[in-house]
ZAMARGU-4260 file (C-alpha; in steps of 0.2 Angstrom, whole numbers, plus 5000, padded with zeros to 4 digits):
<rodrens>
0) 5342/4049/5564 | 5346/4050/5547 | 5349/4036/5533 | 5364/4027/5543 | 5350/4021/5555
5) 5348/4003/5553 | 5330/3996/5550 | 5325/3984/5565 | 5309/3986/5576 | 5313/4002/5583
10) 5308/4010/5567 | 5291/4003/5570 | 5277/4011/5582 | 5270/3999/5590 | 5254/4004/5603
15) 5243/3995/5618 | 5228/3999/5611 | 5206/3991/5615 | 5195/3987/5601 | 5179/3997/5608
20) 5169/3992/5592 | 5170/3981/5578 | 5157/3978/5562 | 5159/3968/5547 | 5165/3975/5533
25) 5151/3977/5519 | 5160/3973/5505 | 5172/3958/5512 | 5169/3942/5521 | 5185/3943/5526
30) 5187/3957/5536 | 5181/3967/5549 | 5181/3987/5553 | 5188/3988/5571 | 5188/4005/5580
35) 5203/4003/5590 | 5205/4017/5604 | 5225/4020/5607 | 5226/4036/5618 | 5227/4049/5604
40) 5221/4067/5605 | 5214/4064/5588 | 5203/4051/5594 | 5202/4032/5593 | 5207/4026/5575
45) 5199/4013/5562 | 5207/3998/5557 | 5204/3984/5545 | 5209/3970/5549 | 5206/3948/5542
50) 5199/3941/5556 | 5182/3935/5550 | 5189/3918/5546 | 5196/3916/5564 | 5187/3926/5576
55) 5169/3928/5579 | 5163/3947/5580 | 5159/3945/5599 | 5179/3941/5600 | 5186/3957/5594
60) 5175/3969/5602 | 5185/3974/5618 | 5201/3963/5616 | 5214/3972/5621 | 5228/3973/5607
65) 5245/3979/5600 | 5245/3990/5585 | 5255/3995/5570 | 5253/4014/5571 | 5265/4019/5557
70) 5263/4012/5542 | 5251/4026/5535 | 5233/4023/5530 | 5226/4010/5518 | 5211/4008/5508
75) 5206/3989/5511 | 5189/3985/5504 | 5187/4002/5499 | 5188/4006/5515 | 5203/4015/5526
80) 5212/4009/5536 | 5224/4016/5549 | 5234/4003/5557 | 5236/3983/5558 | 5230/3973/5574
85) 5247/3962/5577 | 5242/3943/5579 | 5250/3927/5579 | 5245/3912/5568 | 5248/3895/5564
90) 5238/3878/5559 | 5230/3880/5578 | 5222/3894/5574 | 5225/3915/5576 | 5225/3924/5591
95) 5229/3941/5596 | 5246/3948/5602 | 5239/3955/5619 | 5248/3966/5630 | 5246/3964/5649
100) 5231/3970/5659 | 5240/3983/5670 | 5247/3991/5653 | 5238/4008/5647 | 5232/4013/5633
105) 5243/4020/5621 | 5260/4015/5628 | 5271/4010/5617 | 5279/3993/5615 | 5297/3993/5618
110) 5311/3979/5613 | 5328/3977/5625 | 5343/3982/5614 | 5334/3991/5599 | 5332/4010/5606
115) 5325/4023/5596 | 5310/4034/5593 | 5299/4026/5581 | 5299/4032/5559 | 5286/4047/5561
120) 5286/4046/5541 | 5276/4033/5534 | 5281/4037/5517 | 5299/4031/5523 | 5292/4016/5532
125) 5288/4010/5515 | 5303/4016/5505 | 5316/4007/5516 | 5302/3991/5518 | 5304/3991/5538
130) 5288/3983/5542 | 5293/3969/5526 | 5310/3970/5536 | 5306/3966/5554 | 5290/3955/5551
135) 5302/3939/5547 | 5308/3939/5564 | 5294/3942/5574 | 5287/3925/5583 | 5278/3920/5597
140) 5289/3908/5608 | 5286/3892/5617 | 5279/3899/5630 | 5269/3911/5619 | 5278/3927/5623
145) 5277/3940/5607 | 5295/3941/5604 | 5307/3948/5589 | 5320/3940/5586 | 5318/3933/5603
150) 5317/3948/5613 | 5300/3952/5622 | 5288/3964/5614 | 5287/3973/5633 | 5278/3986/5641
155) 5282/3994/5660 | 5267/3980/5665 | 5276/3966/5657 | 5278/3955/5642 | 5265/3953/5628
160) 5258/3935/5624 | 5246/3927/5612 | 5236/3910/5613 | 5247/3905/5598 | 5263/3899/5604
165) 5278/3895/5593 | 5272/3905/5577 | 5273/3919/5565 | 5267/3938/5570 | 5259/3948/5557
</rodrens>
């Protein structure tokens, strides 16, 4: 702990999570208000996310996903948010980083070689920029494994893929 900790992915929380509804956001063409259940006491969370240009509606509802738990709530639209869907996009279009089928609910995703509990502060998420930090270096490979700086995004089930191989993760 403490401030000598370097940022890298294992500041971020990472979660297996299921879209279990999705609606269109009133005010935005753009995005869409996803309830995203990720194994929480507190109960499934809302997330905003830009997929209306990408996805159809159908799409989102019940796609298993990986989600940014700890960046703190936003107001997107007006509207709250309390996470981010990770996807990977390119000119071929934007797909979801998906975690495998046998992976439950709420398990977080881990990286080989970066241990470490993730930053329960949001507020120091932000001050020491980690998500602006890591998101460089996460990709989708060849193959379309989620990776960060090459490593697997990986779960006791196995690696996380997306449709979208060879491009950026955001």
């Amino acid at each position: 702990g403490g401030d000598a900790r370097a940022v890298d992915v294992s500041w971020l929380d990472i979660r297996v999570g299921v879209i279990t509804a999705a609606e269109a956001h009133p005010e935005s063409d753009k995005l869409y208000i996803e309830t995203i259940d990720l194994g929480e006491p507190a109960g499934p969370r809302q997330v905003l996310s830009g997929l209306a240009q990408y996805l159809p509606i159908e799409a989102v509802r019940g796609a298993r996903v990986v989600v940014l738990c700890n960046l703190g709530a936003k107001k997107l639209g007006g509207v709250e948010s309390q996470g981010m869907v990770l996807c990977a996009k390119s000119e071929a279009g934007l797909g979801f980083v998906t975690p495998p089928d046998a992976a439950p609910v709420g398990e977080r995703v881990c990286f080989e070689g970066f241990p470490g509990e993730p930053e329960s502060n949001p507020k120091r998420i932000q001050k020491k920029k980690a998500w602006e930090t890591c998101m460089p270096d996460l990709a989708t490979d060849a193959e379309g494994v989620a990776c960060y700086r090459g490593v697997p995004f990986a779960t006791a089930a196995g690696k996380c893929t997306a449709a979208i191989k060879s491009a950026p993760i955001s």
